[in-house]
Structure formats: structure tokens, C-alpha cells
N, C-alpha and C positions, 0 to 999 in steps of 0.2 A: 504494500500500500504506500502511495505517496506521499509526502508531506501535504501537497491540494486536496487529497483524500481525506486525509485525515483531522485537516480543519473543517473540511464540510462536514465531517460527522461528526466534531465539536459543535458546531456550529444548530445543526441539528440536535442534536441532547440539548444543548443551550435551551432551544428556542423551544423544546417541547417542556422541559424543566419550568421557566419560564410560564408559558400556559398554564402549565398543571398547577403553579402556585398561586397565581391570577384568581384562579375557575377555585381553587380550594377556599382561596380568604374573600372572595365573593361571597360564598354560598357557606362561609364560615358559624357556627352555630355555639362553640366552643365560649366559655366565660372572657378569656384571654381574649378575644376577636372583640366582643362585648366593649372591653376597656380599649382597646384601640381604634374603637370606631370602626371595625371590617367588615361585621356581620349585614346581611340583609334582613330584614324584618318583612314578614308576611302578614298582611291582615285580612281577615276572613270577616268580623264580627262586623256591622253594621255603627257600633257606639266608637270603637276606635277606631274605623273612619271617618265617621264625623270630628272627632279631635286630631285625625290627620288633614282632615280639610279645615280645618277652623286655625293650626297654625304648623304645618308640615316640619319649620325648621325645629321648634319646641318638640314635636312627635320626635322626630330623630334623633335629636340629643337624649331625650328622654330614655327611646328605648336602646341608646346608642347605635344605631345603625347610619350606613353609611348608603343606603339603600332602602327601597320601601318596595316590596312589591304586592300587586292586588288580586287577590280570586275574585275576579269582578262576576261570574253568575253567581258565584254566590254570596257575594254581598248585593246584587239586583232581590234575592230569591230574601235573603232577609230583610229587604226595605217591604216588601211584599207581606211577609208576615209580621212584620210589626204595625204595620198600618192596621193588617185583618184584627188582631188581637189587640189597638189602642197603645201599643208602645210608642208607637209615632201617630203622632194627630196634626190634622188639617185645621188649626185652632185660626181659622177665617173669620172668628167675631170677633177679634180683637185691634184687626187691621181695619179692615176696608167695609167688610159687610156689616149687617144686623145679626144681633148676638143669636138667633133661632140658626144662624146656618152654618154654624159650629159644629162639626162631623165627627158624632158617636161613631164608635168602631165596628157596632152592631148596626150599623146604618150604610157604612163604606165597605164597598166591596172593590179588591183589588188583583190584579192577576198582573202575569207580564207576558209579552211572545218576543223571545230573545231583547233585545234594547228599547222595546214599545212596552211602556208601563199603560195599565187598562185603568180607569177608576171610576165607577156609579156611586152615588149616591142616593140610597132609596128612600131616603127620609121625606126630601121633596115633591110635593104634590105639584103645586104648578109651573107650568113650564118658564114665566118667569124667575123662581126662585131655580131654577134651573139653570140657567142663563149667567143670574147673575154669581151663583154658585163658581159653574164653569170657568166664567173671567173674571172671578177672584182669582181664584188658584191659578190659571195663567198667569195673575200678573203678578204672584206671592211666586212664583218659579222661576221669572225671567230677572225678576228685580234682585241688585248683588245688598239691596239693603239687608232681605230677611239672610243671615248667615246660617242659619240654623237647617234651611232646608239648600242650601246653596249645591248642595250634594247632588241632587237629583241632577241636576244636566251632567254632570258628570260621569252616574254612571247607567242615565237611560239616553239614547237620541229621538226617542220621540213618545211623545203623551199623547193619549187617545180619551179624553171623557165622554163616555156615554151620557148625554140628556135627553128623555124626552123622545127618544125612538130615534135620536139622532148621535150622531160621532162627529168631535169636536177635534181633530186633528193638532197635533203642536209640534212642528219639528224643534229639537233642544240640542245648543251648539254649548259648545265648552271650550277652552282654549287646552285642557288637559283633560279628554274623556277618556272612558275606563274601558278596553276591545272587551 
């Protein structure tokens, strides 16, 4: 073997050595990684995304990660069910509308199909309070005031409210949405 040989396959070990330690202290899981800041942090729950979107550089220090990444179906699948069970509520009386269109949990029915969040409310009888139900929450989702539900464009791209035997289509843009 030649000396040009034999640097290319230094060169090589190098470069896969290299990699391999990249790909390990990425995906690092270890206490040690922890205190260096090397680990990736995964979040699956629905409450510690919301405190990842409410102040991302805080979430990382915190969990010291140097990295954040999302199981986005199934943080969709938990905004789903915490709506169905009142862990998250559409608390619309306190904004924009009258205090009756305030959305019991037992009232809001919610589904998703892949990035299209579905949502009725059966509470209302006329198609007015329909209406104005519908563009409340349009405009509590689009607006960067409410922080609390800031989330939802993030990790749906588009709302669909059923009123009143009609479909209220919402396409929902985010500058960082969740595939």
C-alpha cells in the first residue's frame, strides 16, 4: 500500500469517526450530554409545547438541550383530546363575544384529518350565534395577541368549523409549522 493509500484511508476513519460522534452527541441522552448542552429533547405532551412555544430559548436551557424535536401527530392527536375532555377550552366570552358562547367540552366536538383540525359546536341553536361563534375563533387563531392558543397554526395548516350544515374553511400559515 502506498503512502496516497494510506492517507485516504486515514482520511476515511477520520471522516466516519467524525460522523459517528456528531450522530452520537446529537441524539445524546446520557446526564453528561444534559450539562453540556448536547442532548436533543423530544416532546410528545401537548403542555410542554405550549411552554416550548411560549418561550423556546427558556424550554432549552431549561431542559438543557441543544435541540428540540416534535412528534407532531401526536401532539395534533393531543390538542384533539384535550379540547374533547375541556383540558383546553375555547374561552370566546372573555374576548370578543357574549359570555353564552363560551365552549363547554361537552358541547365541542373535535377531530383532525392529518393537518385539518375539524371543530362543531353543538351548543348553538341559531345560525347567527353560529356565525359569530365561527369568527370569533378565526380571529382568536390568526391574532399573535392570544399567546396561549398561538400553537394551533403551528401544528395544524388548516381549520375547518362546521356551522349550521355549512364548512367554514381556514387555511393557517406559521413561519415554523410542525410536518
Amino acid at each position: 500500500m502506498t503512502a496516497r493509500q494510506r492517507m485516504g484511508v486515514f482520511i476515511g476513519i477520520g471522516l466516519l469517526v467524525t460522523i459517528t460522534v456528531a450522530v452520537f452527541l446529537a441524539r445524546c441522552t446520557w446526564p453528561v450530554c444534559g450539562h453540556l448542552n448536547l442532548n436533543t429533547h423530544t416532546i410528545t405532551a401537548l403542555d410542554e409545547y405550549r411552554e416550548f412555544v411560549a418561550n423556546e430559548a427558556a424550554f432549552k436551557a431549561f431542559h438543557r438541550a441543544a435541540a428540540v424535536t416534535l412528534e407532531c401527530s401526536t401532539l395534533r392527536d393531543d390538542v384533539v383530546t384535550a379540547l374533547q375532555n375541556g383540558r383546553l377550552t375555547l374561552e370566546l366570552g372573555k374576548s370578543i363575544l357574549p359570555q353564552e358562547h363560551t365552549v363547554q367540552p361537552e358541547h365541542l366536538h373535535a377531530w383532525r384529518q392529518g393537518r385539518i383540525l375539524h371543530l362543531m359546536n353543538t351548543l348553538l341553536e341559531r345560525e347567527q350565534e353560529w356565525d359569530t361563534w365561527a369568527a370569533g375563533f378565526q380571529e382568536i387563531v390568526v391574532s399573535e395577541k392570544y399567546d396561549r392558543r398561538s400553537f394551533i397554526p403551528r401544528l395544524f395548516g388548516g381549520l375547518i368549523i362546521h356551522v349550521h350544515n355549512k364548512q367554514k374553511p381556514m387555511v393557517l400559515f406559521s413561519d415554523v409549522p410542525c410536518p
